[in-house]
Short mmCIF file of the C-alpha atoms (twelve columns), coordinates in Angstrom:
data_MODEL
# 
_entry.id   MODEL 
# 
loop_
_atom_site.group_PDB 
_atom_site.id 
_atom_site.type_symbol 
_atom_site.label_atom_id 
_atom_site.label_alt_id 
_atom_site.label_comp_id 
_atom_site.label_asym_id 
_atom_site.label_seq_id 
_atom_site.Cartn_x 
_atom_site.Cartn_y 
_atom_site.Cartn_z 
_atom_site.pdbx_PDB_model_num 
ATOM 1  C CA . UNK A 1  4.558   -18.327 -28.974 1 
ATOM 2  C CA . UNK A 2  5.770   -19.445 -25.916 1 
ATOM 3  C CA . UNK A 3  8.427   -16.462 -25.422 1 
ATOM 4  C CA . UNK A 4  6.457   -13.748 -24.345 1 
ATOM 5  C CA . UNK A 5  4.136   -15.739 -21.595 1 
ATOM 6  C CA . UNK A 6  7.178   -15.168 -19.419 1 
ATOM 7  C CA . UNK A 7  7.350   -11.386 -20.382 1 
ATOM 8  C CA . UNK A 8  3.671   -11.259 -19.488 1 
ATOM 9  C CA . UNK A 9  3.627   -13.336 -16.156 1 
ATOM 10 C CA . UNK A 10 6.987   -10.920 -14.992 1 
ATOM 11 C CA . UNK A 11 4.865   -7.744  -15.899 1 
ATOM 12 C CA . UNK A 12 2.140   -8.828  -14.066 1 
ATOM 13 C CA . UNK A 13 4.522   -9.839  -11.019 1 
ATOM 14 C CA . UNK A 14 5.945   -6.431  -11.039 1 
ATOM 15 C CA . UNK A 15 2.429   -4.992  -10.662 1 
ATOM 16 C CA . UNK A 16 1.233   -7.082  -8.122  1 
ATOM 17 C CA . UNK A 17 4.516   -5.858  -6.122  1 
ATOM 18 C CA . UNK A 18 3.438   -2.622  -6.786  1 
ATOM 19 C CA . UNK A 19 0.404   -2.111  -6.439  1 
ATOM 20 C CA . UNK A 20 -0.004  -3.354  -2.464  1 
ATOM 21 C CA . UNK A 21 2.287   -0.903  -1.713  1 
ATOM 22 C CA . UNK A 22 0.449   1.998   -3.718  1 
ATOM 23 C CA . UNK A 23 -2.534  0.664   -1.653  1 
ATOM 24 C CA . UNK A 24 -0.889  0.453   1.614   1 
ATOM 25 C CA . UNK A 25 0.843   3.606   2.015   1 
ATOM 26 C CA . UNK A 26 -2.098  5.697   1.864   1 
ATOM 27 C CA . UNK A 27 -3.661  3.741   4.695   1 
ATOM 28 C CA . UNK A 28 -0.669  3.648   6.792   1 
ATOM 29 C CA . UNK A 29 -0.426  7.249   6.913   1 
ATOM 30 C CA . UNK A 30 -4.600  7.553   7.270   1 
ATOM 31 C CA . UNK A 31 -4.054  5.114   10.292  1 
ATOM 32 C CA . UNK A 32 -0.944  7.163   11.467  1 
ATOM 33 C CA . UNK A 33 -3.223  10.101  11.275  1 
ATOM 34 C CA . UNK A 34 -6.080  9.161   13.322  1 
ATOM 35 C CA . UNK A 35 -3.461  7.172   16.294  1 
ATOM 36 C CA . UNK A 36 -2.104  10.616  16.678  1 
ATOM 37 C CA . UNK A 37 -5.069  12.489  16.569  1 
ATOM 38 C CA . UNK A 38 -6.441  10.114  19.526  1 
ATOM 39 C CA . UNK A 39 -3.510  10.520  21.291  1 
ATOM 40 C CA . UNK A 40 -3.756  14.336  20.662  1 
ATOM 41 C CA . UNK A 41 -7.183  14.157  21.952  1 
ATOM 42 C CA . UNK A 42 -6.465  12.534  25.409  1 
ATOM 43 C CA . UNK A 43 -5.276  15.356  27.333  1 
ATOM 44 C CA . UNK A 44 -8.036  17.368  26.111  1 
ATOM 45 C CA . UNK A 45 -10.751 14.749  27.051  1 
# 
């Protein structure tokens, strides 16, 4: 009974690791987007 808690808790680890990063990079390049949009934008302003 008490062998695959550990299984479970490492699984769930794993995720966690993965998942900020699957949330992260699409923000990172939405933020690196809009900076150089705005800095696109300046001259023409």
């Amino acid at each position: 009974m008490a062998a695959p808690l550990p299984r479970r808790t490492s699984v769930h680890s794993s995720q966690r690791k993965i998942l900020p990063s699957a949330f992260t990079l699409p923000w990172l390049v939405v933020v690196l987007s809009l900076v150089g949009g705005a800095f696109l934008a300046l001259p023409f302003q």
